[in-house]
Each structure stands twice: as C-alpha cells, then as structure tokens.
ZAVONU-491341 format. One record per residue (C-alpha): residue number from 1; z, x, y. Coordinates in nm, 4 decimals, always signed. Layout:
N
+-----+----------+----------+----------+
: pos :       pz :       px :       py :
+-----+----------+----------+----------+
: NUM :        Z :        X :        Y :
...
+-----+----------+----------+----------+
//
This chain:
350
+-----+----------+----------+----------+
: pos :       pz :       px :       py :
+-----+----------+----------+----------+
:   1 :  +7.3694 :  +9.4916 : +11.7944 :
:   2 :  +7.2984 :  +9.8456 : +11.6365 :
:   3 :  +7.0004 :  +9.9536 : +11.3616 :
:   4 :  +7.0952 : +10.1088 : +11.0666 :
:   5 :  +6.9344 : +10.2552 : +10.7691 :
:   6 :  +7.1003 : +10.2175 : +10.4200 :
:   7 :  +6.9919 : +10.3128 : +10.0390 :
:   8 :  +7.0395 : +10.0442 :  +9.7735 :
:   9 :  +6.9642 : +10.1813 :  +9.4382 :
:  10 :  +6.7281 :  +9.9803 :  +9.2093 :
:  11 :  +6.9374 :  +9.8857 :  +8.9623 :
:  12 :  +7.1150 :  +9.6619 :  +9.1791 :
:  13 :  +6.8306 :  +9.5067 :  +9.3557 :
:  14 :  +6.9624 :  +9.1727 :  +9.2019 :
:  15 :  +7.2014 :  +9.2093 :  +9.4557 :
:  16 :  +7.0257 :  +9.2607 :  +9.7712 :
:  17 :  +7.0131 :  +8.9668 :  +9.9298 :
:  18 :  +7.3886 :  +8.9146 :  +9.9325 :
:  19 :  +7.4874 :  +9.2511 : +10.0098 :
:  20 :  +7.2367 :  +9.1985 : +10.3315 :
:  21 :  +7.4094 :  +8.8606 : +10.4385 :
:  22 :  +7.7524 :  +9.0190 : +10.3975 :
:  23 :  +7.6231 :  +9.2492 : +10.6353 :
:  24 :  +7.5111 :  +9.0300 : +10.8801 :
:  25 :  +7.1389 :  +9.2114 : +10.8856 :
:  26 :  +6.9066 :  +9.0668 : +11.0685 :
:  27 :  +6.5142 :  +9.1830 : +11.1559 :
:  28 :  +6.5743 :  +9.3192 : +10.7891 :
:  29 :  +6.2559 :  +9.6068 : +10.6921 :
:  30 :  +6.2380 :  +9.7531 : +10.3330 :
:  31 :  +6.1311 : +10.1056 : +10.3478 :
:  32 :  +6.0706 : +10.3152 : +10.0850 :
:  33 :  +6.1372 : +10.1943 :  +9.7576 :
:  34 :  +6.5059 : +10.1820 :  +9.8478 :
:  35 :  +6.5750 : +10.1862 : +10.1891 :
:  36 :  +6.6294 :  +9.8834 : +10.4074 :
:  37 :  +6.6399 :  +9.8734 : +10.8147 :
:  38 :  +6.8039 :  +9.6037 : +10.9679 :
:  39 :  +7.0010 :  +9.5544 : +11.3178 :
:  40 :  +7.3711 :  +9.4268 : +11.2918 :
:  41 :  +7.6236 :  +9.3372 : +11.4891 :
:  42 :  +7.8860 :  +9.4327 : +11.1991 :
:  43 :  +7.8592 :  +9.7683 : +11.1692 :
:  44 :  +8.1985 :  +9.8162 : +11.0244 :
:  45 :  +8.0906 :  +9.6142 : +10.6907 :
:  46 :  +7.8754 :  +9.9056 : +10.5647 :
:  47 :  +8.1910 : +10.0658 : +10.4750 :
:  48 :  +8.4395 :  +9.8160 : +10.4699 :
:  49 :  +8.3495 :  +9.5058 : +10.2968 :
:  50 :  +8.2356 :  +9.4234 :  +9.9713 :
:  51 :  +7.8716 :  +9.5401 :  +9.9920 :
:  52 :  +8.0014 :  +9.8669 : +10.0626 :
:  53 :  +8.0149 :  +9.9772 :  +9.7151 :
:  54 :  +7.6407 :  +9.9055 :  +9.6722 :
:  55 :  +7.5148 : +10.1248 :  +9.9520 :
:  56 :  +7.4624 : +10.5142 :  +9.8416 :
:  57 :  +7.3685 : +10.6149 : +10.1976 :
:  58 :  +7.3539 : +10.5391 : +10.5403 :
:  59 :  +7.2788 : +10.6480 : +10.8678 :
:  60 :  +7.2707 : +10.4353 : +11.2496 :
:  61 :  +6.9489 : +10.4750 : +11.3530 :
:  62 :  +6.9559 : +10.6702 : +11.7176 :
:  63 :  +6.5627 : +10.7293 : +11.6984 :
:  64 :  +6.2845 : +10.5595 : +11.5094 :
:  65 :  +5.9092 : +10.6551 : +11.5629 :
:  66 :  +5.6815 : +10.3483 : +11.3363 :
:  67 :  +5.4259 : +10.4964 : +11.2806 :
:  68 :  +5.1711 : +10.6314 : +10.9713 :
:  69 :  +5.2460 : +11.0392 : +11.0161 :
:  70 :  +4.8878 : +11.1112 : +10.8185 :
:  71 :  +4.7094 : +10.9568 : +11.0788 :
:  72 :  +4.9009 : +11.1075 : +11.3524 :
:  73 :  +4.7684 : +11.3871 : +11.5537 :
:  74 :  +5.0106 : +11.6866 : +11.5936 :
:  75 :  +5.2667 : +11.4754 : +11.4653 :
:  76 :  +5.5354 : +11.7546 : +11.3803 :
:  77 :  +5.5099 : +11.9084 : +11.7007 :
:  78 :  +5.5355 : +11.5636 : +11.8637 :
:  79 :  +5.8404 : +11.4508 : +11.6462 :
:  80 :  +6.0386 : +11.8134 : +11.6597 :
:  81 :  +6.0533 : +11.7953 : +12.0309 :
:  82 :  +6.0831 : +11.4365 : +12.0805 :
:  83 :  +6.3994 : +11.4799 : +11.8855 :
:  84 :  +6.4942 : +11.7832 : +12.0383 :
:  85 :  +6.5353 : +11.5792 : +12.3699 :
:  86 :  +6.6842 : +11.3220 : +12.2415 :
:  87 :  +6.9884 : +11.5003 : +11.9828 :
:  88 :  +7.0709 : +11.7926 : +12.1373 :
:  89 :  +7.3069 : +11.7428 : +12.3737 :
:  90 :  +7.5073 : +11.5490 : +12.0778 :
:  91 :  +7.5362 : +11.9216 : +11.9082 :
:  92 :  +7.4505 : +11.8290 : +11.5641 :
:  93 :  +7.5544 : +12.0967 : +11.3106 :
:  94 :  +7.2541 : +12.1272 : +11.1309 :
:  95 :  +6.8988 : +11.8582 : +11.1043 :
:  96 :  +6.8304 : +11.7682 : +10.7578 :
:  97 :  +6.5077 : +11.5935 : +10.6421 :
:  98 :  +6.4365 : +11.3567 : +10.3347 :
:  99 :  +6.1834 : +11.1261 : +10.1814 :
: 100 :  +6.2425 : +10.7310 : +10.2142 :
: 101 :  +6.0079 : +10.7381 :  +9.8796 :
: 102 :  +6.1023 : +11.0574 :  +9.6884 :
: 103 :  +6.0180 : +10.9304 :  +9.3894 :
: 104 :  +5.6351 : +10.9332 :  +9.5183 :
: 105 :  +5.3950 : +11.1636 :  +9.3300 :
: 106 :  +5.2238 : +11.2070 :  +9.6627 :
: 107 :  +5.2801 : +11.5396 :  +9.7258 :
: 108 :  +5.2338 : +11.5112 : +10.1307 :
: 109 :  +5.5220 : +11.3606 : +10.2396 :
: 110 :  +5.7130 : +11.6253 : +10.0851 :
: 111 :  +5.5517 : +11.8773 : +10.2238 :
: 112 :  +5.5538 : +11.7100 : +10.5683 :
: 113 :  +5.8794 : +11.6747 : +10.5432 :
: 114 :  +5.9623 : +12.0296 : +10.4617 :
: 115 :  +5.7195 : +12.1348 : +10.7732 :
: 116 :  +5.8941 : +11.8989 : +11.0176 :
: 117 :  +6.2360 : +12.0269 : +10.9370 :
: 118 :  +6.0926 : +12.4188 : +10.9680 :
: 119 :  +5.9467 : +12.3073 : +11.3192 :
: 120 :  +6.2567 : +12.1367 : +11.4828 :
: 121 :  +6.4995 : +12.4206 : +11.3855 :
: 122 :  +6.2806 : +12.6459 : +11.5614 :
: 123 :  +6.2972 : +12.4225 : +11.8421 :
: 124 :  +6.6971 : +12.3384 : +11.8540 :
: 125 :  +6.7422 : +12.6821 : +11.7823 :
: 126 :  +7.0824 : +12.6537 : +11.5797 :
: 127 :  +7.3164 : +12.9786 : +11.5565 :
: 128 :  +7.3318 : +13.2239 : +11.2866 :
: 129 :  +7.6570 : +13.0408 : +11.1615 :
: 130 :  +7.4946 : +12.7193 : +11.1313 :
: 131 :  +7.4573 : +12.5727 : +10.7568 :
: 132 :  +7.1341 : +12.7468 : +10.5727 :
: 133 :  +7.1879 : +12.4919 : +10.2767 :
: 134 :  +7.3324 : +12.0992 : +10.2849 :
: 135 :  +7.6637 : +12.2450 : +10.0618 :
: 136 :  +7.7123 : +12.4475 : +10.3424 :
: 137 :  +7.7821 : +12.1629 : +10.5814 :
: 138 :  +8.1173 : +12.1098 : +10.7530 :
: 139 :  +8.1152 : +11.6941 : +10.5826 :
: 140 :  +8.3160 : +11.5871 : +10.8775 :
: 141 :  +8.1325 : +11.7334 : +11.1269 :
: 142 :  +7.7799 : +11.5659 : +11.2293 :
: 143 :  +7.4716 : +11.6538 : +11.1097 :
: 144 :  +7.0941 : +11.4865 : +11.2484 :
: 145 :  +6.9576 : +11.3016 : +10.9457 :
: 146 :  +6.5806 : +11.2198 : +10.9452 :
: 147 :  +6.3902 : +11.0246 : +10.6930 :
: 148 :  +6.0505 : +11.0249 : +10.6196 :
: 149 :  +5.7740 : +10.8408 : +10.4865 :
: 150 :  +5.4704 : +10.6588 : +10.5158 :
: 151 :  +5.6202 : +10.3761 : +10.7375 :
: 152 :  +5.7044 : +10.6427 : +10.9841 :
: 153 :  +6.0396 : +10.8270 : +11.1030 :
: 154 :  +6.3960 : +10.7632 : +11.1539 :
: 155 :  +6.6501 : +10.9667 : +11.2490 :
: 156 :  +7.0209 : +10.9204 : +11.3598 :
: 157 :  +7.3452 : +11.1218 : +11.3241 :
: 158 :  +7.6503 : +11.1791 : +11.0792 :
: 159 :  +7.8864 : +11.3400 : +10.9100 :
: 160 :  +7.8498 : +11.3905 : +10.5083 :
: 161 :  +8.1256 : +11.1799 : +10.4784 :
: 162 :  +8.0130 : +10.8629 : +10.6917 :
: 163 :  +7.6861 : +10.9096 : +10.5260 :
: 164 :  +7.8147 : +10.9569 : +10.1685 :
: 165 :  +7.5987 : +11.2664 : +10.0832 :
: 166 :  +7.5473 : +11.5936 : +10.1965 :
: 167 :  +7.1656 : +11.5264 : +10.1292 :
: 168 :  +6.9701 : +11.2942 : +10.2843 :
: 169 :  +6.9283 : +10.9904 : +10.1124 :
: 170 :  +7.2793 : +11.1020 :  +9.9266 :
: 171 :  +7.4044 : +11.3275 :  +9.6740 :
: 172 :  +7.2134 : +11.5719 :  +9.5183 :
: 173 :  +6.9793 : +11.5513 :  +9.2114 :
: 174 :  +7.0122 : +11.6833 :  +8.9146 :
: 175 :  +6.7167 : +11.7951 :  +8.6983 :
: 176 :  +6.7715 : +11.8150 :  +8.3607 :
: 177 :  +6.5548 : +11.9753 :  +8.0647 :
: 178 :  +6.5303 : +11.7858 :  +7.7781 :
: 179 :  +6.5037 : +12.0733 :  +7.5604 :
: 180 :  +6.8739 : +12.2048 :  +7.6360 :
: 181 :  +7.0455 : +11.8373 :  +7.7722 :
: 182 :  +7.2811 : +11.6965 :  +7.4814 :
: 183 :  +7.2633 : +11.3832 :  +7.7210 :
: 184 :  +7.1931 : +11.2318 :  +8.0637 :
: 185 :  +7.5380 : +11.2110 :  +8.1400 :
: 186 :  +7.5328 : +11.6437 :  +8.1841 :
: 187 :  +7.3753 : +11.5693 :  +8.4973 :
: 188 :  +7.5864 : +11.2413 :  +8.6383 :
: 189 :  +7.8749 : +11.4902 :  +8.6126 :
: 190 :  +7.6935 : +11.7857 :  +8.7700 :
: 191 :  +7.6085 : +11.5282 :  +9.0631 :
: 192 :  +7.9919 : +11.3851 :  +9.0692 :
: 193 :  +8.1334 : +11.7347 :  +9.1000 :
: 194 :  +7.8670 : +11.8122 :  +9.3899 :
: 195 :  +7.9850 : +11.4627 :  +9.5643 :
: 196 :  +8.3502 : +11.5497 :  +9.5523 :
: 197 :  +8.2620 : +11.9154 :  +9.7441 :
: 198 :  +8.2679 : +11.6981 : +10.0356 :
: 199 :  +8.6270 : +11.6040 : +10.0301 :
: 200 :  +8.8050 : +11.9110 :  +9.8549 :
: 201 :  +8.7491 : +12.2910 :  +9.7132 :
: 202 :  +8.6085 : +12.3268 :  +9.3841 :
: 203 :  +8.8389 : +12.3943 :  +9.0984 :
: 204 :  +8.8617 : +12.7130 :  +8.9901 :
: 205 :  +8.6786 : +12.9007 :  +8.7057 :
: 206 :  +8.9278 : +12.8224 :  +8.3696 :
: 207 :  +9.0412 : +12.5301 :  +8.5038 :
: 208 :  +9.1315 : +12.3116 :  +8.2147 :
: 209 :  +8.9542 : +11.9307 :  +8.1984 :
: 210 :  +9.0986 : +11.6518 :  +7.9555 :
: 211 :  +8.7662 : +11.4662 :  +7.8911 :
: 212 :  +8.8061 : +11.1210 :  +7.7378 :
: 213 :  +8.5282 : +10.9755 :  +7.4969 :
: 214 :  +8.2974 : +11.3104 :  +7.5290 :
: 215 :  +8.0695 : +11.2179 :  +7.2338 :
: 216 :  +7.7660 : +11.3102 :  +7.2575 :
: 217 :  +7.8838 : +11.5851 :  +7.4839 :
: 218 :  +7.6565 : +11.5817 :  +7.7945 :
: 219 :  +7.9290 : +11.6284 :  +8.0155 :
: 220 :  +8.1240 : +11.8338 :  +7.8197 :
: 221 :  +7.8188 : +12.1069 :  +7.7687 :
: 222 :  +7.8163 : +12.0868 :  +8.1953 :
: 223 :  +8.2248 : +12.1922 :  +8.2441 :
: 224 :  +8.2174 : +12.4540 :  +7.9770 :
: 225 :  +7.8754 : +12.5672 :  +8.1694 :
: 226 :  +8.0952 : +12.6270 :  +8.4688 :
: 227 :  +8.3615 : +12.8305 :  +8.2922 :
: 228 :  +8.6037 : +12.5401 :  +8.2323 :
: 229 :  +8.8142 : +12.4842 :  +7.9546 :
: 230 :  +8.7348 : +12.1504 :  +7.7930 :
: 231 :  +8.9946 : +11.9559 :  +7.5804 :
: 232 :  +8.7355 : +11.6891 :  +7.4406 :
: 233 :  +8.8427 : +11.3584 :  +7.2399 :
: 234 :  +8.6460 : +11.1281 :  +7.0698 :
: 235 :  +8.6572 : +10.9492 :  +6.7238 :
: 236 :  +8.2638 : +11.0544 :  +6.7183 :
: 237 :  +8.1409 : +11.3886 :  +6.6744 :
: 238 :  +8.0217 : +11.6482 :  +6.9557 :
: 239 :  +7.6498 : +11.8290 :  +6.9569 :
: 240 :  +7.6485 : +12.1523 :  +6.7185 :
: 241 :  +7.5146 : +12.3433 :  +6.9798 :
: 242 :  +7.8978 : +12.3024 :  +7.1372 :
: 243 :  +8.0732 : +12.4844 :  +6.8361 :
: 244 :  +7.9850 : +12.8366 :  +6.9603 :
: 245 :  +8.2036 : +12.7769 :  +7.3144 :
: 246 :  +8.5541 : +12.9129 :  +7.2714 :
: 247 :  +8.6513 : +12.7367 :  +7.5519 :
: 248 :  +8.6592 : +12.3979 :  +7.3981 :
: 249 :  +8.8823 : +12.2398 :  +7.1495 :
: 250 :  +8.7711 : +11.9085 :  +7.0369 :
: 251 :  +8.9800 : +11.7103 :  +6.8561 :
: 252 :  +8.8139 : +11.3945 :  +6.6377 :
: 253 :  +9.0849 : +11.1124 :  +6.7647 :
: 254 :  +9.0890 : +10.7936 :  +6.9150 :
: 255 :  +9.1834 : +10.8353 :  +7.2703 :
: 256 :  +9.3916 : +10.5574 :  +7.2697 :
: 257 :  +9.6261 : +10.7551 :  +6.9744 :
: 258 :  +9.6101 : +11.1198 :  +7.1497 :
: 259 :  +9.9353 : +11.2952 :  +7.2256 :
: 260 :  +9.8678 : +11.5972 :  +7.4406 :
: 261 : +10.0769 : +11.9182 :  +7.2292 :
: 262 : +10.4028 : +11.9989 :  +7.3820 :
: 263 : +10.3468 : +12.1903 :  +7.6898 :
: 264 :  +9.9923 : +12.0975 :  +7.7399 :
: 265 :  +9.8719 : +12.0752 :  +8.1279 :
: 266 :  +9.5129 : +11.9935 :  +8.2780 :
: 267 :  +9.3956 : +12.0187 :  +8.5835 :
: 268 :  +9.1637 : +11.7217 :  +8.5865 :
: 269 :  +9.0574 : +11.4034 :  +8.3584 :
: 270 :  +8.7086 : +11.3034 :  +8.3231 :
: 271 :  +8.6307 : +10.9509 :  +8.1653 :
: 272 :  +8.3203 : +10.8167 :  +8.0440 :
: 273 :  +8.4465 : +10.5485 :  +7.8190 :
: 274 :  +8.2715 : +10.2675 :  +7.7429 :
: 275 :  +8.4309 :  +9.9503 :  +7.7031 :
: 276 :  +8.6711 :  +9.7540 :  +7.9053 :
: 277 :  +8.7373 :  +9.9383 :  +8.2356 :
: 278 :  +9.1078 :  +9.8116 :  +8.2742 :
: 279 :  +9.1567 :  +9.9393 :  +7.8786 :
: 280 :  +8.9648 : +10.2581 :  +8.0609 :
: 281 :  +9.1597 : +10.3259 :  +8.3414 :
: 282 :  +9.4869 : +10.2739 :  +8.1001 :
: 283 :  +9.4119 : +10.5075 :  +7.8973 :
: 284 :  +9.3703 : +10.7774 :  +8.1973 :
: 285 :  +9.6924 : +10.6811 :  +8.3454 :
: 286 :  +9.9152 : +10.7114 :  +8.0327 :
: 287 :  +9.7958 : +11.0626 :  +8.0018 :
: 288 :  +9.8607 : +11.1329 :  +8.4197 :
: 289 : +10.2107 : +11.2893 :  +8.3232 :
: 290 : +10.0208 : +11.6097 :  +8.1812 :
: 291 :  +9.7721 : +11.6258 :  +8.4982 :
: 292 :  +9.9256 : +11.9066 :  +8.7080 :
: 293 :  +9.9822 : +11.7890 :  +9.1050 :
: 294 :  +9.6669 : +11.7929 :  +9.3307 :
: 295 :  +9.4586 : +11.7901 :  +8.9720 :
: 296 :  +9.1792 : +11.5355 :  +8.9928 :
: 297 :  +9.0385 : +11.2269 :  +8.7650 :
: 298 :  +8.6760 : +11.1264 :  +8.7360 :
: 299 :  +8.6667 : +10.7976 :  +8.5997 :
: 300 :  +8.3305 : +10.5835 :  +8.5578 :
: 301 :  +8.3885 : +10.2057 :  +8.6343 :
: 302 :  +8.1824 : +10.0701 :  +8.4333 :
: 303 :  +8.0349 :  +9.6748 :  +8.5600 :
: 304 :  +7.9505 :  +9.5174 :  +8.2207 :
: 305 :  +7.9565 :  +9.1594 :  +8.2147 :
: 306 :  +8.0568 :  +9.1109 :  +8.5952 :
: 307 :  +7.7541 :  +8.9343 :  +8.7570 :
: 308 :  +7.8632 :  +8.8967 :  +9.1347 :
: 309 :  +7.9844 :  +9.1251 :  +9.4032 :
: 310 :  +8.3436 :  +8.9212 :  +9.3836 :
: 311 :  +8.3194 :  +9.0224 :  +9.0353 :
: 312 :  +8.2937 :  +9.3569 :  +9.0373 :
: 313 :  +8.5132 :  +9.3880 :  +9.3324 :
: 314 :  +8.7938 :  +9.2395 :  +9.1688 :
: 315 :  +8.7130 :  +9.4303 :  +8.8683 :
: 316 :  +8.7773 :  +9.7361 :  +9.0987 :
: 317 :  +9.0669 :  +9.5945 :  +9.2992 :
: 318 :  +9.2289 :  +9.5745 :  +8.9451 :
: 319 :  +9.1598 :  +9.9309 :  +8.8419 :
: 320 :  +9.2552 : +10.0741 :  +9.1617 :
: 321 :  +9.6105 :  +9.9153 :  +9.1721 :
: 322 :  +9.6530 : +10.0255 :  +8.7335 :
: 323 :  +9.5804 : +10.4130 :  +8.9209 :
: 324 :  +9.8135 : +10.3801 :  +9.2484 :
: 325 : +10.0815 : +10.2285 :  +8.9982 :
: 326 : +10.0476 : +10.5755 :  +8.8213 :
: 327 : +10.0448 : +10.8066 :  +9.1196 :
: 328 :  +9.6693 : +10.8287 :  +9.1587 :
: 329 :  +9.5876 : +10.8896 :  +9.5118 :
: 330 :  +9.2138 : +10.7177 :  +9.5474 :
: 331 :  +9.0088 : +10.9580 :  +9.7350 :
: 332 :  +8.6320 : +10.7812 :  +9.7258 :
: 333 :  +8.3609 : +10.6122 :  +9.5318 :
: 334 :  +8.0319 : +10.6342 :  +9.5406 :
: 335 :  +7.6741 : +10.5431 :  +9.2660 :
: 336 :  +7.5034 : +10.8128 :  +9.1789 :
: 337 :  +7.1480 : +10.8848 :  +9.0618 :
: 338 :  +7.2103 : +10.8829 :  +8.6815 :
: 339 :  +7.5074 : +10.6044 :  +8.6782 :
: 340 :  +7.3571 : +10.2747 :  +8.5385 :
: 341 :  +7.5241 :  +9.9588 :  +8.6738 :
: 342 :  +7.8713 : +10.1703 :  +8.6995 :
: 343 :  +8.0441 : +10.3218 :  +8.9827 :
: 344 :  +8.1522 : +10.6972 :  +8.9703 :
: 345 :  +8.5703 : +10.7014 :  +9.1120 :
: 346 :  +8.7934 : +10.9932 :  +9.2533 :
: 347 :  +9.1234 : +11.0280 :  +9.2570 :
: 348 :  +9.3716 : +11.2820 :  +9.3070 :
: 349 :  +9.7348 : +11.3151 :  +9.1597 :
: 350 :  +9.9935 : +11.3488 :  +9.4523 :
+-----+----------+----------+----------+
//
C-alpha cells in the first residue's frame, strides 16, 4: 500500500468518484481545491488505466507533515531540515514548492511557500549546475516536489515526466491580458508548447506551423509571437490586429477542401477544431504527407457528448489508431489549465 497525491481539475469533478475506484484509493483526503490523497495498492493505474487521462499531476507521497503551518512555530526551519534528512541521500536534482490551493487570494501560503523553498535550498545546498528555474530541469531525472497549504505539507519525489509537469501541481500558467489576447486559446497553446519541452527541443525560430481552424486567432497571434511562420485556415475570418505579421498567410478555406501549394512543407500541425474529433484527427492526417519527418502535431481531443470514462477512452482509442495508421508516433497527453472538457495530444511524425 503506497500514498499518493494527484490533481483532478474541476471541470471533471463529475468524474471523481470513478476515477478514485479505478484506482483502488482508499483513506481518500481532498486537499486543496483539487488535490486528493489516498493510499493504494495499484499504483500502476495512475498512469496506466483509464483514469489516467483525468489526473494532471502526481506525486507518491515519501513525507507528509498534517498540520496548520500558520499556527506552527518555526515551521520553515522545522520542515527544511526535516526534509533535508529525509531526501537527501535520494539526490534530488532540484526541490520545487507549490500551493495545493493556488487559486486562494490568501496571500500567505504563497509567500510561505516561496520562504520554505528559499530555506531548504540553503540547507541541501545544491551545486552551481543545479536547475535555477523548473524549464531548467533534466524531466527524467528526479526532482523533490512539495505541496503546500493549509491542511499541511507533502512532499515526495519525481521526474517531470512521471509527474506530468515541470511545475508543481503541473504545467505552467499562462497569464493572459485581456487588452492584447485575441482569445483564451493564445495561452492553452503557450502552455502546450511549455508541456512538450519535457519530451523534445523546441522548434526553431521560422519554423513553419499548418494551423487548422485558427479563427479567432488566439493561437495563431502566440506562434507568430515566437517567430514562427503560420499557414492559418479557416472559413471564418482572423483578428485585424494579425494583418500587419508578414509571417502569416491565411487563407479563408474550409479545411476539409485545402490543398497545400506544390512544394509546401511544415514543420508542425496545430488543431483546434471543433466538431467531431474522428472528422478532427482526419483532417490532420490527410495533410501528414506535407509534415517534414520528426515535425510535430498538436491536436485538441475534444470530449463533447461522451459522458463516461469508457466513453471518452474509446473516443481516444479511436483517434489514436486514425494517427498511428498515418505514421503519427504518439508521444503524450496531458489537460491543461485553459482546455475545457478536452484533452491536449502530441505526436510526432517518424
């Protein structure tokens, strides 16, 4: 029996219950306003079953402290070195503190947070070449996660990778301001793009993206920020404030008539589109012969009228084998903060 820590976000609390028997949790504890602690003796579901898709994050718990930190005397001291003891003979590459509420307007666990982590590097003393930022992490190599929050502190080690984010509590978020963001979806790209740092190099600067359905343009504004070239389709129009980029070409089409021009080769597909996700995926695949080898797809599975986890994981089964048939090699999956009830997919041309 081992305890565990995982991250279920909101929007599919429906499904909690089930994705906690499929588990086999028992002495289940909500934490947070998303986090769940539970002991199992099934740890290999968390990443291989069908709850897996549901859980953003997750850590085994090594360490846990209950506890109510603002009523604790000398807590950070207490908590660096009890740590210290227990973590570092397991040579973690770097310790990385979150929030289990970071949605909280409470501006002390943040700040405690912040405190503890300054403390117990002082006290594990990491070398100069140890990661100053999460990007900077080594995702297969193991890192000492700690979360925070009013119900006290848990701690435990992994890589990025087993964890699913190089942040605690998962992938990085992305602010956006609504005075220059055509659309949320500038930032669910920003976050995928982060995400998929963990499992291969960045493209390069005038890379060329085929992006599928782009209207509004929220993503597309986000790859041309990065010095991409964008070839956007859509049978809607793009944002004005995208006409000045010479970078893009947008052509007004339906995606499902679009011929690249003779010659024409990207370097990665992004899709968005709404609507059926096998009529999605189809769609990406018929245009895989243009995608140069080791280019990349993001594809958004969207969930829409599925309403079970056998559903949606045959809805997924069914998409996976349409992009395997193609050549798509899948290389993860994962929700992120600004995906509704969708699922963000990576895959990589062979």
């Amino acid at each position: 029996m081992s305890a565990h820590l995982i991250r279920i976000s909101e929007v599919f609390s429906s499904y909690t219950r089930e994705i906690l028997e499929i588990l086999a949790a028992e002495k289940v504890k909500r934490l947070g306003s998303e986090y769940y602690l539970f002991q199992t003796e099934h740890a290999e579901r968390i990443t291989n079953s069908p709850a897996a898709r549901f859980i953003r994050w997750h850590i085994p718990v090594e360490h846990s402290w209950p506890c109510n930190p603002e009523k604790m005397d000398g807590f950070i001291e207490k908590a660096a070195q009890t740590i210290y003891y227990k973590f570092e003979s397991l040579n973690p590459q770097t310790m990385l503190v979150g929030q289990l509420d970071p949605s909280s307007t409470k501006r002390y666990y943040k700040a405690l947070a912040s405190n503890f982590r300054g403390r117990a590097l002082q006290v594990f003393e990491f070398p100069e070449r140890a990661p100053k930022a999460a990007e900077d992490q080594n995702s297969s190599r193991k890192t000492l996660f700690c979360m925070l929050g009013k119900e006290g502190l848990f701690c435990g080690m992994a890589s990025p990778k087993e964890s699913n984010g190089f942040y605690p509590g998962g992938t990085k978020y992305i602010s956006q301001n609504a005075e220059d963001t055509i659309s949320r979806a500038g930032a669910k790209v920003a976050e995928a793009l982060h995400y998929l740092g963990m499992f291969r190099p960045d493209l390069p600067e005038g890379s060329h993206w085929l992006e599928l359905g782009a209207s509004p343009g929220g993503m597309t504004s986000e790859l041309l920020k990065r010095n991409y070239r964008v070839t956007a389709i859509d049978r809607a129009p793009l944002d004005a404030r995208l006409n000045a980029y010479k970078a893009l070409t947008f052509l007004r089409d339906d995606v499902s008539e679009f011929i690249p021009p003779r010659g024409a080769r990207y370097d990665a597909i992004l899709s968005d589109m709404n609507g059926p996700p096998r009529q999605a995926i189809a769609h990406v695949t018929r245009l895989t012969d243009f995608l140069n080898p080791g280019g990349i797809v993001i594809f958004t599975l969207k969930t829409t009228g599925a309403e079970s986890i056998p559903e949606i994981d045959s809805l997924e089964k069914e998409v996976l084998e349409i992009a395997e048939k193609a050549g798509l090699t899948f290389v993860a999956r994962t929700h992120l903060t600004y995906n509704r009830q969708e699922f963000t997919l990576f895959f990589e041309k062979a």
